[in-house]
Every structure is written in C-alpha cells, then in structure tokens.
N, C-alpha and C positions, 0 to 999 in steps of 0.2 A: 547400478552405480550408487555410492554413496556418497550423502547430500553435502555440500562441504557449506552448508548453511544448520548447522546444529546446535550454536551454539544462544540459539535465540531466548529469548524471553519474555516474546509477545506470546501473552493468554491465549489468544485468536490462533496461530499457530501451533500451539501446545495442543490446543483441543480438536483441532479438523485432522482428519482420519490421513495416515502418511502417504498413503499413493495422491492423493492432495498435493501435502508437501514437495513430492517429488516431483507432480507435474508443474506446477509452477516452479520448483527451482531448475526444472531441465528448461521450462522456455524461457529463463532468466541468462542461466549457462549459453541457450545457444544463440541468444540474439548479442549478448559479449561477445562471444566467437565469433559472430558473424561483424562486427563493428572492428574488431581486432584485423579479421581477416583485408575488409576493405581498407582501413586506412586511413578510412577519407577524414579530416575534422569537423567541414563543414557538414555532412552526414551525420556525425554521431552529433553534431551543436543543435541538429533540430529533431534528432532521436530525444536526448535530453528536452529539449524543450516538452515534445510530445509526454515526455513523461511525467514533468511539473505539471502538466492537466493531468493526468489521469488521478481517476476516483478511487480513495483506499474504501477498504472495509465499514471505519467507522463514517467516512462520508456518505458514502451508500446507503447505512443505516439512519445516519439523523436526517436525510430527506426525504427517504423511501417512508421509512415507518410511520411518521406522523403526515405523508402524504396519504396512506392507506388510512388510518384512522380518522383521518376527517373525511375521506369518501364512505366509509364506514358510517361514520355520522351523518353526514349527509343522503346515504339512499337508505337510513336509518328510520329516519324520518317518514319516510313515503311507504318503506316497503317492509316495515317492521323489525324487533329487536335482535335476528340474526347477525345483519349489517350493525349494531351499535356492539355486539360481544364481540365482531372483528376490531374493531376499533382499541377496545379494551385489551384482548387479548395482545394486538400486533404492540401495543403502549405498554402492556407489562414485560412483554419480551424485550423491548428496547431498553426498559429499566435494570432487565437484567444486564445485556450487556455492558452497560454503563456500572454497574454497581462491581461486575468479576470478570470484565473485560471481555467474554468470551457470549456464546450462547446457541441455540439453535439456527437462529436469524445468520449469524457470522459466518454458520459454515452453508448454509445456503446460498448468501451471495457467493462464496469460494466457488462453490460450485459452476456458477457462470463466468468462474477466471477473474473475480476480483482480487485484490491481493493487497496486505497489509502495507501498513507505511514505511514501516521496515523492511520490507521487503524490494519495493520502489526504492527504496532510498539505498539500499545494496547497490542495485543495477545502477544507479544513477553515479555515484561514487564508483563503479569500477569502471564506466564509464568515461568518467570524467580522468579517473588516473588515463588509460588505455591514450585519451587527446592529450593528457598531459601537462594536466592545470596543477598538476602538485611539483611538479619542477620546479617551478617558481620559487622553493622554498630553500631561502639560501642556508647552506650549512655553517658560514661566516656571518659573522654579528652577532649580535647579544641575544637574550632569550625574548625582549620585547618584539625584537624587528623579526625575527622566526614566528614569533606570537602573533604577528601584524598579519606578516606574509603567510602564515598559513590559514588563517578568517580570513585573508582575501582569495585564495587558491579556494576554501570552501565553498564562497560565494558564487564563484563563476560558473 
C-alpha cells in the first residue's frame, strides 16, 4: 500500500529507512479506521487526549541524551574515561540532530515506535475531523468569524 503521508518535510522522516515509514503510517491508518469504525466521540476525546502525551522524536532526544551523558559522567568518575566518551559522544550526536534535524539517534528511537510530531499531529487532526470539531466552522459570515471559528475548532 502506498503511504498517503508523502508529502512530508520532517528531516526525521526523510531520513529513517521507508518500511519505517510505512509501519508507522499503517498503525496511524488503522487506529483511524478503527475510531471511524466505532463511532464513539467520547472514545476518540480520550484517544486524543492520550495522544497530547505521548513523546515525539525530539522529546525523546532532549531527555534521553543528556540523561545518558551525565550518567556517562557520573560512572566516569569512578570507573574511568570510557563512561566520560559516552557522554561526549551521546552530546555530539544530539548536536547533530539539532543542528540538520535528523541523525542516527532519531532513527533509533523510530525504531522503538516513537514517531514525529507531525506525525501525531496527522492522527490527532484526522481524528479530530472523524468527532467532528471542524463542523463548527460556519460557511456564513465574514472571513474574521470563519478565522475565529476555525482556531477554536483547532483547539479542541
């Protein structure tokens, strides 16, 4: 099947290997389907909710990395300079990321199923149409009250 998420321009994305891509956009695909199929709103309002927690890519990276790096430094101390090149290492690879959006570290976490903010924020929006918070948005009145009502249709 092809990804009907293609038209991305997250670094992170670009660079992790496309059966990657495809496995997370198939479990993106079928827990929609699966929210479409039930029905339910209050179901999918705590689906959504669940999903404003969960951890992107770069979150994962700015706690992880410099959590490792001061353990790194810390049993550094005791049990000599291998533990302090963890530190540095896991701190230059974070710089990368930061610096070209993307890196080794990125597609590692993918691999345990973390998944971009754009990515979340796909599901969470097709979510959110499927309950039907963008109704709301009148096609009468001027471009302000459309303007109004569609940042508060975004919001919910």
């Amino acid at each position: 099947m092809e990804s009907w998420n293609q038209t991305s321009t997250d670094a992170v994305r670009a660079h992790a290997p496309s059966t990657m891509n495809r496995r997370i956009d198939a479990h993106v695909e079928s827990c929609v389907r699966y929210m479409a199929e039930q029905g339910d709103r209050s179901e999918m309002s705590r689906y959504l909710d669940k999903l404003e927690h969960e951890w992107d890519v770069h979150r994962t990276l700015v706690v992880s990395v410099p959590a490792m790096a001061l353990g790194g430094l810390l049993l550094g101390r005791r049990s000599g300079r291998g533990w302090r090149m963890l530190g540095g290492v896991t701190l230059a690879l974070l710089l990368q990321h930061g610096l070209t959006g993307f890196g080794p570290l990125s597609v590692l976490v993918r691999t345990l199923g973390v998944r971009t903010r754009r990515e979340i924020d796909l599901e969470k929006f097709a979510i959110k149409a499927l309950r039907g918070d963008f109704e709301r948005i009148p096609n009468d009145g001027g471009p302000l009250a459309r303007a109004n009502a569609a940042l508060v249709a975004a919001q919910s």
